[in-house]
VEXMITOR-792126 format. One line per field, with one value per atom (N, C-alpha, C, CB): atom name; x, y, z negated; residue in one letter. Coordinates in steps of 0.02 Angstrom, whole numbers, padded with zeros to 5 digits. Glycine has a CB too. Layout:
BEGIN
a <- c(CA,...)
east <- c(X,...)
north <- c(Y,...)
up <- c(Z,...)
r <- c(a,...)
This chain:
BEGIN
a <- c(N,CA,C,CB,N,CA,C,CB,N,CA,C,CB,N,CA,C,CB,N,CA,C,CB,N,CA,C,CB,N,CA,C,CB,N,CA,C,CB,N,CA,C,CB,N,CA,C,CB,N,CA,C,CB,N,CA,C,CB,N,CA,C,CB,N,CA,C,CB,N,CA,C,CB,N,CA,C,CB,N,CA,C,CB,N,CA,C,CB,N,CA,C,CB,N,CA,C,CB,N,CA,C,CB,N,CA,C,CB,N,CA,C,CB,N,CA,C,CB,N,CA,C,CB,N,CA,C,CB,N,CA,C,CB,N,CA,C,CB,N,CA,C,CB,N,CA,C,CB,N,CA,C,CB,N,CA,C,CB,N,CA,C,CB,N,CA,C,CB,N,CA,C,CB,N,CA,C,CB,N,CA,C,CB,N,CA,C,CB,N,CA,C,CB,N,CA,C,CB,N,CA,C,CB,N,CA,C,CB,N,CA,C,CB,N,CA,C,CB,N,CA,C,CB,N,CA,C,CB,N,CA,C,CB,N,CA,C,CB,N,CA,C,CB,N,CA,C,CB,N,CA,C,CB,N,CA,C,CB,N,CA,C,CB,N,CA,C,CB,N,CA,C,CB,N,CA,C,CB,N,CA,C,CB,N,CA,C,CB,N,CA,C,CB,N,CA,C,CB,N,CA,C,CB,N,CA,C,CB,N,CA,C,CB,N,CA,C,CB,N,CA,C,CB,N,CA,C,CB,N,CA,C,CB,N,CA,C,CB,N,CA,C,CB,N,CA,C,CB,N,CA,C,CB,N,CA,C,CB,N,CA,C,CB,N,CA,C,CB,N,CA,C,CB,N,CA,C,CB,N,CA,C,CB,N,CA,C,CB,N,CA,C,CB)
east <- c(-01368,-01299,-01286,-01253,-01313,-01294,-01345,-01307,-01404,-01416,-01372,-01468,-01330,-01299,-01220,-01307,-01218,-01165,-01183,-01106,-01246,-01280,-01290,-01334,-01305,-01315,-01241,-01324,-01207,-01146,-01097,-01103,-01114,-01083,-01126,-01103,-01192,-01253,-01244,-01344,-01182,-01183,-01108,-01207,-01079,-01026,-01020,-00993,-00974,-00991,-00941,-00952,-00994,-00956,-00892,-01005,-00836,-00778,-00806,-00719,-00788,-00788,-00750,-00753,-00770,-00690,-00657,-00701,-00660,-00631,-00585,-00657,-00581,-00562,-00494,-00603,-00521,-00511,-00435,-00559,-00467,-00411,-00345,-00437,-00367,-00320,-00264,-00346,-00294,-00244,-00211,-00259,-00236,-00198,-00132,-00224,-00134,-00095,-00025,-00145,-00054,-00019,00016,00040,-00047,00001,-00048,00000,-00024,-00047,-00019,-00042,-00043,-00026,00000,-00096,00031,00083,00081,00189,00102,00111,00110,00184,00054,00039,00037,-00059,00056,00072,00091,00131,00063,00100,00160,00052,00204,00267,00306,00324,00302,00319,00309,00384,00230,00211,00207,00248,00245,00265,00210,00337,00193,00135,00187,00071,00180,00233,00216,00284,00236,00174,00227,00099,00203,00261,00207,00303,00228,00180,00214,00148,00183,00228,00193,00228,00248,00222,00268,00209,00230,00244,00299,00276,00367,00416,00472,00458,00422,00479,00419,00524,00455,00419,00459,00430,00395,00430,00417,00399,00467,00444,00422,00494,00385,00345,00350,00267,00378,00380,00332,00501,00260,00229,00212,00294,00202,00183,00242,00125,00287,00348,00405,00380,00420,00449,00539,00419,00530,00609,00652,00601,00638,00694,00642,00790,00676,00632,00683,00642,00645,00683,00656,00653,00697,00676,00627,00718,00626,00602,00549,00647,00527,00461,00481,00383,00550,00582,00633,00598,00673,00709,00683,00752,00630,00578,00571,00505,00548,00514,00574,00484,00639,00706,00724,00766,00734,00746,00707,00756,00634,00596,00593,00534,00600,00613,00705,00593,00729,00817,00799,00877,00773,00760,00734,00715,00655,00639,00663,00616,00707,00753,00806,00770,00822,00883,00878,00925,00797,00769,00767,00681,00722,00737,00788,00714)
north <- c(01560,01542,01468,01585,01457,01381,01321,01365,01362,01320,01303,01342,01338,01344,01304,01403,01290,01237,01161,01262,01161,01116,01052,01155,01106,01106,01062,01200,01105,01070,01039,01126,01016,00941,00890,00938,00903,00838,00821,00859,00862,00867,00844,00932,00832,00803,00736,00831,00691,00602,00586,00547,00549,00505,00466,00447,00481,00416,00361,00405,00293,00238,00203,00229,00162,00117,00099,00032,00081,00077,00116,00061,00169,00216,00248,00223,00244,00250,00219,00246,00137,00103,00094,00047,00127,00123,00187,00137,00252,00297,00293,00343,00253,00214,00190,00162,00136,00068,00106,-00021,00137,00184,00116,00242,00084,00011,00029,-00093,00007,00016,-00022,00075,-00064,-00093,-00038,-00119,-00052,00005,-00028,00008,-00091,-00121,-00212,-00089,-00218,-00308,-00304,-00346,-00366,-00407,-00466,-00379,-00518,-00567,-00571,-00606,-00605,-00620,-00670,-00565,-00702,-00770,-00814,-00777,-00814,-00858,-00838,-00906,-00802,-00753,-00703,-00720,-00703,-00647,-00603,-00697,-00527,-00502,-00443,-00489,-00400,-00345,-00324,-00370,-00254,-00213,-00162,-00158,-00157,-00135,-00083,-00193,-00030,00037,00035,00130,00030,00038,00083,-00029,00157,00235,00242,00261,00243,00269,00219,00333,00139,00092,00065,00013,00017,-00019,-00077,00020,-00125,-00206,-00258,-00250,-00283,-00321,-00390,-00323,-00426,-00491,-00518,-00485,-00578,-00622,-00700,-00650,-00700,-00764,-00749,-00840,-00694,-00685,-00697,-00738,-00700,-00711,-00648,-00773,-00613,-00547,-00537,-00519,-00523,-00531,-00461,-00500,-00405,-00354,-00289,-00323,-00249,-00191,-00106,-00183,-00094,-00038,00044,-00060,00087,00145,00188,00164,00180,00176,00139,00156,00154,00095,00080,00120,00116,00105,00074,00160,00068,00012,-00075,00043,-00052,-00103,-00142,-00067,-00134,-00141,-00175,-00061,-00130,-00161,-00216,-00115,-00228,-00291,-00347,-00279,-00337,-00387,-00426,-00357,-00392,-00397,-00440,-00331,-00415,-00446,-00517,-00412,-00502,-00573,-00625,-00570,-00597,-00646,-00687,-00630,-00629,-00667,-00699,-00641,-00692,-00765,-00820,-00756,-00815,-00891,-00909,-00901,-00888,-00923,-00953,-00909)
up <- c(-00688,-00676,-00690,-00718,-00747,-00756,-00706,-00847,-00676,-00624,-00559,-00606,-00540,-00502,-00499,-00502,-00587,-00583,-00606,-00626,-00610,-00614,-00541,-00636,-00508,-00435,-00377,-00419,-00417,-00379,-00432,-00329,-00460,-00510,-00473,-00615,-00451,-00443,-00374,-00456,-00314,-00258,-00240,-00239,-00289,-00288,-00302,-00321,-00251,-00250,-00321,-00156,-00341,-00404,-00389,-00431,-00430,-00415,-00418,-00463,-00394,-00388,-00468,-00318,-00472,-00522,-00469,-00579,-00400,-00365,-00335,-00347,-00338,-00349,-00385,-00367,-00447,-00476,-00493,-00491,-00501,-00512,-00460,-00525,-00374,-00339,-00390,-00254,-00395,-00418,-00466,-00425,-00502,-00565,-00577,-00574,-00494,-00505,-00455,-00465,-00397,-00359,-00305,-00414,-00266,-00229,-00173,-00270,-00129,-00069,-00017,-00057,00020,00104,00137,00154,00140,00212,00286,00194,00284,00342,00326,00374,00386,00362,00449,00298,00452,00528,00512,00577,00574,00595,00659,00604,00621,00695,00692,00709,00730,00749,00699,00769,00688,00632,00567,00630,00537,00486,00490,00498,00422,00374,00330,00308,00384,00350,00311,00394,00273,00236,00206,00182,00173,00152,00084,00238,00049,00005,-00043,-00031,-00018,-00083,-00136,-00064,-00190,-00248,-00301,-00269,-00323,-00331,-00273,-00415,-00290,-00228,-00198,-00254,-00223,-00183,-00122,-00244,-00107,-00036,-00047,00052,-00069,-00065,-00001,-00132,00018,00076,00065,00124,00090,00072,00133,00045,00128,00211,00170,00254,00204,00190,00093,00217,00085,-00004,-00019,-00049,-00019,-00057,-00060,-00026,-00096,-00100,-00099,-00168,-00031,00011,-00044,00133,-00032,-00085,-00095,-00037,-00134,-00154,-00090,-00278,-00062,-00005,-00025,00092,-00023,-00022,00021,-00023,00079,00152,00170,00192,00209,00248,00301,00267,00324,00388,00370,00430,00320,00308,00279,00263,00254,00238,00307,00211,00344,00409,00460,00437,00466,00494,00458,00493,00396,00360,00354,00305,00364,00385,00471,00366,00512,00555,00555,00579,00537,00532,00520,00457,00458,00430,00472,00380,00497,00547,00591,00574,00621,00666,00661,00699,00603,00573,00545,00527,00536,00494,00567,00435,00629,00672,00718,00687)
r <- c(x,x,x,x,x,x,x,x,x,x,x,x,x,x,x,x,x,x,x,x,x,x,x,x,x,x,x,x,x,x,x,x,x,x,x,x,x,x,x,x,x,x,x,x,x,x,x,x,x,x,x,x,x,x,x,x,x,x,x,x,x,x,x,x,x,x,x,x,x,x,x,x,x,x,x,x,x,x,x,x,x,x,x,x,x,x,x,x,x,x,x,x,x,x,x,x,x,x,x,x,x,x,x,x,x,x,x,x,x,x,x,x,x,x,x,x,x,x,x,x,x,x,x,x,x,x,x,x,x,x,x,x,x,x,x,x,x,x,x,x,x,x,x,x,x,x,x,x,x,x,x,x,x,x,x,x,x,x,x,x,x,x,x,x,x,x,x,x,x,x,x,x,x,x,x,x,x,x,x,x,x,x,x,x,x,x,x,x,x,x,x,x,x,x,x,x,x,x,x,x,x,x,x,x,x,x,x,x,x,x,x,x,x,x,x,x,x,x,x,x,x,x,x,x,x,x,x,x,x,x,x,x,x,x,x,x,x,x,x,x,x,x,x,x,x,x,x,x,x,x,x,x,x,x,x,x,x,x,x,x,x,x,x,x,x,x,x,x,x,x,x,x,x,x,x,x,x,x,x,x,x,x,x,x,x,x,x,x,x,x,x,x,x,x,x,x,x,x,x,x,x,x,x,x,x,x,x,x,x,x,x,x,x,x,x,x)
């Protein structure tokens, strides 16, 4: 019996620290683009979504779809 759980602990992939540390931090790229020159990216982090126009962090949004409409707004009024 205990060969058998031996067997499948040794068949199972090791976490990463990479890994690891993503589930940790809980951040993630959602949405990166360029538009009209503009490096635009949106990044959830646990249950917000911050918007970033050029690395610089425009507001914190509930949504990834309001995230996304307000970056866009924006764009188009700097120009």
């Amino acid at each position: 019996m205990s060969m058998l759980k031996t067997n499948l602990i040794q068949n199972t992939p090791m976490k990463t620290l990479k890994t690891i540390r993503e589930a940790v931090k809980k951040e993630r790229t959602v949405f990166k683009r360029k538009y009209d020159g503009f490096k635009l990216e949106i990044i959830q982090r646990f249950d917000k979504f911050e918007a970033y126009v050029d690395g610089e962090k425009l507001d914190t949004y509930d949504t990834k779809q309001h995230a996304q409409k307000m970056l866009m707004q924006f764009v188009r009024e700097v120009d």
